[in-house]
N, C-alpha and C positions, 0 to 999 in steps of 0.2 A: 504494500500500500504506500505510495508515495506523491509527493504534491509540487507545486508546480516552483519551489524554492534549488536554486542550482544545487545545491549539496542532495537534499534530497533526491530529484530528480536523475541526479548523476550516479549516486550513491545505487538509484535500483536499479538503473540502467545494467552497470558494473555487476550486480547481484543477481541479476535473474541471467549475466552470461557466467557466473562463474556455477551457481546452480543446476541450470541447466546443461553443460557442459560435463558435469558430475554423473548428470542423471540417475540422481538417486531416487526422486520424487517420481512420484507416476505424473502429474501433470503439475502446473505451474500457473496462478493466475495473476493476473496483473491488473491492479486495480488504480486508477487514481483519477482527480479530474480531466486530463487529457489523456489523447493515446500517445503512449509510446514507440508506435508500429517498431517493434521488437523483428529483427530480421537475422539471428546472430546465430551462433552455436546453439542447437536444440529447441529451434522457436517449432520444432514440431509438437515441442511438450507443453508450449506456452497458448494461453489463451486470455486476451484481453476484454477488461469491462468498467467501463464510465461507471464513476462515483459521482453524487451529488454529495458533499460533503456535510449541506447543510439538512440532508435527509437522507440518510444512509438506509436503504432496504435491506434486513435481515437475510434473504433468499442470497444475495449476493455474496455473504460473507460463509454462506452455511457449504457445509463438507469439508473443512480443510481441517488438518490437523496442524499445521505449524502454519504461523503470520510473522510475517515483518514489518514494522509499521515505521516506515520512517519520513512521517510527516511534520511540519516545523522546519523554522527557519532557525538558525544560527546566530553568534552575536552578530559576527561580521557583515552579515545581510542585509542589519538592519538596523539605517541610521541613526542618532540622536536625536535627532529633528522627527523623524517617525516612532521614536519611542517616547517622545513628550505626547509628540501630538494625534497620533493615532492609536492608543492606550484598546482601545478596542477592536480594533482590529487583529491587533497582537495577540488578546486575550481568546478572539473568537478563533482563531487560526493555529494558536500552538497549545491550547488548553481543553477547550468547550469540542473541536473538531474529534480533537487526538481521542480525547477522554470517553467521548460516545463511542466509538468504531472501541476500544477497550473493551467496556461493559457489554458491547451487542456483541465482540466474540466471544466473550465468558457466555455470553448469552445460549449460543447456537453452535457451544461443547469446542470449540478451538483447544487444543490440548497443547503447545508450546507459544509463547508469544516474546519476539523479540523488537524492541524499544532501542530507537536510536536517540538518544537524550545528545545531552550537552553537560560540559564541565561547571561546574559550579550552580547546578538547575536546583532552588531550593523554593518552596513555597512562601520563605521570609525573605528571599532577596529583596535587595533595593531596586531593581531593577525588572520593567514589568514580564522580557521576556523569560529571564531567568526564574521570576513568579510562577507562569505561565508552565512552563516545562517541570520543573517543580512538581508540578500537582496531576500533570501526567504519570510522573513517576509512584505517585503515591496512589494513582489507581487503577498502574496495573502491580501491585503490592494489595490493595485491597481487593484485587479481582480472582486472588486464589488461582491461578493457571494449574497445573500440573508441574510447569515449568518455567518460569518468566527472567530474561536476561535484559538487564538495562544497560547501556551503551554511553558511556560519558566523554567524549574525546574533547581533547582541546583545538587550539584552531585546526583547521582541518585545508591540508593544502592539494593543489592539484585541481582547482574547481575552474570551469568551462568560462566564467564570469566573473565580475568585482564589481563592487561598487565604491566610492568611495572610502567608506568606514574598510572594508575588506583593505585598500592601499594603504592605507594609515598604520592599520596592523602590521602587513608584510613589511614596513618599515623599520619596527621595531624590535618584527622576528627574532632574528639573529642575536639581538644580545638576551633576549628573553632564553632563547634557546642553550645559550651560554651556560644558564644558571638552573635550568631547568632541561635536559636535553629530551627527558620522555616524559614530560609532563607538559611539555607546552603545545606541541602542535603534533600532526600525524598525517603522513598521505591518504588519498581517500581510496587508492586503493590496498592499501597496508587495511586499513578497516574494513572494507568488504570482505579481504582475504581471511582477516578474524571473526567477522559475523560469520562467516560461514565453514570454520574450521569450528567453531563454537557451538552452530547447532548441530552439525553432525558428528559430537563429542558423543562416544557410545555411552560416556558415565558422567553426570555435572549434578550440581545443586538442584536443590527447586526455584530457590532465590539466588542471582548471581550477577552482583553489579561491577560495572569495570572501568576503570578510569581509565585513561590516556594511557598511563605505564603497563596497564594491565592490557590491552587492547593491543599495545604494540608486543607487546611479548607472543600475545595469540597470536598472531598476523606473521611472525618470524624473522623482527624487526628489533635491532637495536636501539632502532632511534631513526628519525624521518629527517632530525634536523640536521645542524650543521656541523656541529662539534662531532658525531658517531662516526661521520662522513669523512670526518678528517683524520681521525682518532685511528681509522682502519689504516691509515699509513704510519703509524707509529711506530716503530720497533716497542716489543714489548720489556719491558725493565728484565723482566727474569731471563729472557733470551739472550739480553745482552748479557746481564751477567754469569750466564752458562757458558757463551760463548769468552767472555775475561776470562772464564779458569781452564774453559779447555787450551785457552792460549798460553797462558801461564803452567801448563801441566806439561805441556811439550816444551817449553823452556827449561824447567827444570830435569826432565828428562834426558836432555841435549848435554845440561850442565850441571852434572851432579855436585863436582866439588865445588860451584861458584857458591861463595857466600853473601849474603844482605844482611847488609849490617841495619837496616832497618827494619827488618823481622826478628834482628836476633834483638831487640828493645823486646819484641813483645814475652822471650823466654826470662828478661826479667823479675825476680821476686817469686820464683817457682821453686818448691819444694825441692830438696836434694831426691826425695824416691822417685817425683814424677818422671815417667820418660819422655823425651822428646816429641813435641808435635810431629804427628805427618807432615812432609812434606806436600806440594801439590798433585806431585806426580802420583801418591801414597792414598790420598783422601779419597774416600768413599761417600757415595748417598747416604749409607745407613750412618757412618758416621759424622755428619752435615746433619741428620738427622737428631741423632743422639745430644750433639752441641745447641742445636736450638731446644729440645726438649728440656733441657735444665735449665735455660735463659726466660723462654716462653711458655714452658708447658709440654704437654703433649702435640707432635707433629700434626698430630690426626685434627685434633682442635681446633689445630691452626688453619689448616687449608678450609675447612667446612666453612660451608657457604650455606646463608638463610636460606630456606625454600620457600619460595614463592607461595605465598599464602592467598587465592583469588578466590577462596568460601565465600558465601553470600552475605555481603553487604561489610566482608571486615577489609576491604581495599578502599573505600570509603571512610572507614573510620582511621586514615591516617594524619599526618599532621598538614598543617595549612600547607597552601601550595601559590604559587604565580600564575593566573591563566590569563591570558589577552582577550577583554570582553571590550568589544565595542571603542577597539582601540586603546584602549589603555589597561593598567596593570592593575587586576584587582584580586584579593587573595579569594582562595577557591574553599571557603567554611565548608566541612565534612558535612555530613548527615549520618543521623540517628531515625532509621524508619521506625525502629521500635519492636520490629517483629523476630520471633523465634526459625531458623530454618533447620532441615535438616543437612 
């Protein structure tokens, strides 16, 4: 289900060919107020059909097992001057739209439902779209799915169109991206590639909300912006320094009797029983190993790295973040929906 906003719009475009392409689904519908005359990979499985938004017919919606609903517009879509001044139009288009087509597929047994929200969408924002979206998310949370995935991305790049406020942002990508590298912005197709590795995860939550970091990790992405991009030509620290000792091991092998009188500083103030340090030729992993274990701890410790924890609704409850709304820097307040999942 998607609407006639570029992200959107593009967003299903992208989704019904990477879907279809799949062909996992028996058939594919495509709903929104315009056609999309879909001509791509598998449009034998696709079949299209006009929505009135502001009268959605039950029949339409009814037989499907999984929805994607990615209607609403984004900050960047929509200026300052259209969020003073057309407060209603915003409210009937990313709230009142969204929130019916919700309730009517809980209505007529829809069994998975996937929600392309936005970063920082809370019902107390300051801001009315952010309101707006907000209250989407809290009723497909009150609408009981079987399975419901909400989708939170920050600016989202690669879109077909800008408008003003959209320039204003791209301007200031880059240092935002500095300080935030997977949390500020994501391509739009790095998100599709997650929306739809996401639903057809054979094991997921019931509840399961994803921010920008989590959406690009789905997607199998380090990061969309600039810093990852540049980061990938880095020589990594520990390479080099694997490669300093295998250099230094074939020197000393070359020249067993040469002496450093600056190594021999470090045998300084050592016990008459200790034996001598290996040299480099002599050192071993395990023993590399052994010497940090008594500095730092266990080796094993050391290396473990947190697991990715994307349960439902605790990628949200992390600490404030930097997201680009509407041009400028505004921190992105967590949410608390309040509910138990399994």
């Amino acid at each position: 289900i998607f609407g006639q906003q570029p992200v959107s719009h593009q967003a299903a475009f992208l989704l019904v060919e990477e879907l279809a392409s799949a062909r996992v689904f028996e058939a594919i519908t495509i709903a929104g107020p315009m056609k999309m005359d879909y001509c791509g990979i598998g449009s034998d499985l696709t079949t299209e059909t006009l929505l009135d938004l502001d009268s959605v017919q039950a029949d339409k919606l009814m037989g499907h097992d999984v929805a994607f609903c990615l209607l609403g517009h984004y900050p960047e879509e929509v200026s300052i001057v259209e969020e003073m001044v057309d407060e209603t139009a915003i409210e009937l288009q990313n709230h009142l739209h969204c929130s019916y087509i919700v309730r009517m597929l809980a209505e007529v047994g829809c069994a998975h439902v996937h929600l392309l929200s936005v970063a920082a969408a809370d019902p107390g924002a300051n801001t009315a779209l952010l309101r707006a979206r907000g209250k989407v998310e809290d009723a497909v949370v009150a609408a009981n799915f079987l399975r419901a995935v909400i989708y939170r991305p920050g600016y989202v790049k690669g879109k077909n169109s800008s408008c003003f406020t959209d320039v204003v942002t791209q301007a200031f990508l880059p240092a935002m991206e500095i300080f935030g590298p997977t949390d500020v912005s994501i391509n739009i197709e790095t998100l599709v590639r997650a929306i739809v590795n996401t639903a057809l995860a054979s094991k997921a939550k019931d509840l399961l909300v994803m921010e920008n970091s989590d959406i690009l990790h789905a997607g199998g992405s380090r990061g969309d912006g600039l810093v990852p991009e540049l980061m990938i030509h880095v020589p990594k620290i520990d390479d080099m320094i694997a490669a300093a000792d295998k250099e230094a091991a074939w020197e000393a092998a070359c020249n067993p009797d040469k002496e450093d009188s600056v190594l021999a500083m470090f045998d300084f103030g050592k016990d008459d029983g200790e034996d001598d340090a290996p040299n480099n030729a002599q050192r071993t992993d395990a023993e590399d190993g052994d010497v940090f274990k008594d500095i730092f701890g266990s080796a094993d410790t050391r290396v473990t790295r947190p697991v990715r924890n994307t349960s439902a609704l605790d990628s949200i409850r992390q600490s404030s973040r930097t997201v680009p709304v509407l041009g400028r820097l505004v921190p992105a307040q967590t949410r608390d929906f309040g509910v138990q999942t399994s």
